[in-house]
C-alpha positions in Angstrom: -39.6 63.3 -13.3 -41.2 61.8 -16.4 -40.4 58.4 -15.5 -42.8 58.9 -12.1 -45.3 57.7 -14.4 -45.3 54.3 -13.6 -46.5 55.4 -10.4 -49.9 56.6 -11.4 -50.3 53.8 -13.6 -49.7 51.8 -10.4 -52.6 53.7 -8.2 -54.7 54.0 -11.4 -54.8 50.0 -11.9 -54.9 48.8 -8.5 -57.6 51.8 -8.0 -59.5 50.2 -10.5 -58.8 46.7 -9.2 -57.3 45.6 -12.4 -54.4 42.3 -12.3 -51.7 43.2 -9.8 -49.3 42.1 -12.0 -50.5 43.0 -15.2 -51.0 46.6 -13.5 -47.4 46.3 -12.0 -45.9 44.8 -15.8 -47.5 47.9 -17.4 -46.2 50.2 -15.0 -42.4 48.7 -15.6 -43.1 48.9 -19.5 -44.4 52.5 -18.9 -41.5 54.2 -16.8 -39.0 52.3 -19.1 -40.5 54.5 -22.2 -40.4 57.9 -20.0 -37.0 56.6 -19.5 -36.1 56.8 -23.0 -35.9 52.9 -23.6 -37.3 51.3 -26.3 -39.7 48.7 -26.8 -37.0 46.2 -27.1 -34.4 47.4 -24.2 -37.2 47.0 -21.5 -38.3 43.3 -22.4 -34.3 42.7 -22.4 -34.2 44.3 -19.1 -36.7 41.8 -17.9 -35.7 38.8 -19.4 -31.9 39.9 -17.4 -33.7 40.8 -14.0 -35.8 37.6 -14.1 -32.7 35.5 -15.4 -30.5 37.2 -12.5 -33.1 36.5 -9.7 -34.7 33.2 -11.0 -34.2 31.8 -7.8 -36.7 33.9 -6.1 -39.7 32.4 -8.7 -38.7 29.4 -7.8 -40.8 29.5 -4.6 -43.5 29.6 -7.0 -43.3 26.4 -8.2 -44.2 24.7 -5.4 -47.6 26.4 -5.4 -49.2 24.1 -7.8 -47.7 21.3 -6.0 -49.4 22.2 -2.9 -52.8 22.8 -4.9 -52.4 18.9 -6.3 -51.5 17.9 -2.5 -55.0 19.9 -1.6 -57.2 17.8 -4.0 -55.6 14.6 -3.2 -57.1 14.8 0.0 -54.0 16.8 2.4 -56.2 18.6 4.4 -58.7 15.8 4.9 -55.6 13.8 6.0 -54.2 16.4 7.9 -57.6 16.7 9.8 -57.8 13.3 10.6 -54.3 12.8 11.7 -55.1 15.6 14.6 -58.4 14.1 15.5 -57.1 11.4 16.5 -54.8 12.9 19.1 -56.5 13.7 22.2 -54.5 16.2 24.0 -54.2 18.3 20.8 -56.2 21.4 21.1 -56.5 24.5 18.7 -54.7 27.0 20.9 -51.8 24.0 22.1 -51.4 23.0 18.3 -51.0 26.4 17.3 -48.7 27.3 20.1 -46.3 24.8 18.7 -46.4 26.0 15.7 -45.6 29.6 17.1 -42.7 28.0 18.3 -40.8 26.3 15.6 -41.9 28.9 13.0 -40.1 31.9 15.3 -36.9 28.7 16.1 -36.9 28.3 12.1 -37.2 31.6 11.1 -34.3 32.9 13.6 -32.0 30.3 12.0 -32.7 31.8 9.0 -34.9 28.8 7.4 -37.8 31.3 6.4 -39.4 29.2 3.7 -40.1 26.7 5.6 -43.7 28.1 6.8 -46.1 30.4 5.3 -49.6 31.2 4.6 -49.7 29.7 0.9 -47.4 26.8 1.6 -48.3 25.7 5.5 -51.1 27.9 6.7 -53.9 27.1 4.1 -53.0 23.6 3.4 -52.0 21.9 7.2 -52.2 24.5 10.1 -55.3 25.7 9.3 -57.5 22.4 8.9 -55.6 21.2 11.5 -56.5 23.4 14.2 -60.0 23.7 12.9 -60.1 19.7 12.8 -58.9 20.4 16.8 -61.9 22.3 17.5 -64.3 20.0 15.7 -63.2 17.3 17.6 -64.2 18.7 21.2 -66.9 20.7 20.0 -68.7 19.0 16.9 -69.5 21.3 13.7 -68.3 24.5 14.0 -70.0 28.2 12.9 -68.7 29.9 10.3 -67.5 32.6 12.1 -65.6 30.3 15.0 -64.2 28.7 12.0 -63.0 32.1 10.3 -61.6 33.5 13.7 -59.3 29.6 14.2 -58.4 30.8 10.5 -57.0 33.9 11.2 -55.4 32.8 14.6 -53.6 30.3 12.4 -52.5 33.0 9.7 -51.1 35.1 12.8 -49.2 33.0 14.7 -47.5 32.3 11.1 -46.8 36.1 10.8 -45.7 36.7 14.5 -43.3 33.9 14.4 -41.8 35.2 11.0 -41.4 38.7 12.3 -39.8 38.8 15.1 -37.8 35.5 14.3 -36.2 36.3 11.4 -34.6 39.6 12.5 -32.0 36.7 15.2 -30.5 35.4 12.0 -27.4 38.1 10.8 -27.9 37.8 6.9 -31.9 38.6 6.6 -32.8 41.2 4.9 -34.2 43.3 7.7 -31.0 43.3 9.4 -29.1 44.8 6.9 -31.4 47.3 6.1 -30.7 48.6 9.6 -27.1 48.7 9.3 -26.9 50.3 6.0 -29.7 52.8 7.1 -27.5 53.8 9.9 -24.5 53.6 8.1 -25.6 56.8 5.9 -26.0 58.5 9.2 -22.6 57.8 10.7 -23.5 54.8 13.2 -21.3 51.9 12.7 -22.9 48.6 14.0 -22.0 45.5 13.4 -25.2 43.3 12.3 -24.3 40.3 14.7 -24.8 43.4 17.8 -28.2 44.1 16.0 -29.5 40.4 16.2 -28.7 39.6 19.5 -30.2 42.8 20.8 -33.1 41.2 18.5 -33.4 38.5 21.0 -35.5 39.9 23.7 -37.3 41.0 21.8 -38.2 38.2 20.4 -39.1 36.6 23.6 -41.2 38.9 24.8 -43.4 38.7 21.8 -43.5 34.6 21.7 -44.6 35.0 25.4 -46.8 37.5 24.8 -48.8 35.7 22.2 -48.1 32.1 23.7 -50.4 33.5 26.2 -53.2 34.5 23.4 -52.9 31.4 22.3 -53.3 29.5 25.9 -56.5 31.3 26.4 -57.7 30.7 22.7 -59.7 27.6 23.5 -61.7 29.2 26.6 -62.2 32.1 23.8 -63.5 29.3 21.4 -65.5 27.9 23.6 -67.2 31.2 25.0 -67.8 31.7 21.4 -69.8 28.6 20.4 -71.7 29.3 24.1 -73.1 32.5 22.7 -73.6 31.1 19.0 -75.9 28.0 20.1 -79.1 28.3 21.2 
């Protein structure tokens, strides 16, 4: 029970809004003492779990990347590109987006989108750069609420694509949960059932986003004078 510890150094330090993961690194260090490791043992035991799942910090690497893309201009490109189309409208761009983020995601390609690596730097400006160019300069709060439509069509797509694909994590989750209670079920059974469910939510929110623009526009109507 003594090695629960880490957990109340975990509420403690986010509690007190400390570093997540200097709260999170002192919390491992802490309930590897209780554990009766030493010093030594628990920085071996990171160096191995970091050494055995280096391929999951890789995804990190492209985070600077994307901050050098950011102040070489990529969303000022990316704002201009969509201006210059048209037809292209916040709720259509981000319906597209909807789309291939839930087609990608059920294939099993989930790194291909994300807040951090698509949202902040492309989707976002883009639709935002949509608006501007029907409407002129947008509020602040028009502008958060494009923002946060972008962010969730991200997560909705993610969510209920990747549970199509048999090998996500999600997926077997399920079938070892029910494993421990006696059901035996294969995981392709549980991703096709996945599928309508999946379509029911893409049409649900392709529907949001349809009506999005009539939303924006009711919005700057009761924001101007």
């Amino acid at each position: 029970m003594l090695s629960l510890i880490g957990i109340v150094v975990v509420v403690i330090g986010f509690m007190a809004r400390l570093n997540p993961l200097l709260v999170v690194t002192l919390a491992a260090l802490v309930t590897g003492l209780a554990g009766g490791m030493g010093p030594i043992e628990v920085v071996e035991t990171f160096g191995k779990a970091f050494k055995e799942n280096r391929y999951v910090s890789v995804v990190w690497v492209v985070l600077p990347v994307i901050g050098l893309l950011e102040r070489a201009g990529l969303q000022e490109r990316a704002k201009t590109l969509i201006g210059q189309i048209e037809a292209a409208t916040t709720g259509r761009l981000l319906l597209l987006y909807l789309v291939l983020r839930q087609a990608t995601a059920a294939l099993g390609l989930t790194s291909l989108g994300g807040h951090a690596q698509m949202v902040r730097p492309l989707i976002a400006p883009m639709a935002e750069a949509a608006a501007e160019s029907r409407h002129g300069a947008l509020p602040d709060p028009v502008r958060q609420f494009i923002r946060a439509h972008s962010a969730a069509a991200d997560n909705i797509g993610l969510f209920f694509g990747e549970d199509i694909f048999i090998a996500i994590a999600s997926i077997l989750l399920i079938k070892g949960f029910l494993e421990q209670n006696g059901i035996f079920v294969e995981p392709l059974h549980l991703s096709v059932w996945a599928i309508p469910t999946a379509l029911v939510a893409l049409l649900i929110h392709a529907s949001r986003l349809l009506m999005l623009d009539r939303r924006i526009d009711r919005a700057l109507a009761e924001a101007r004078p």
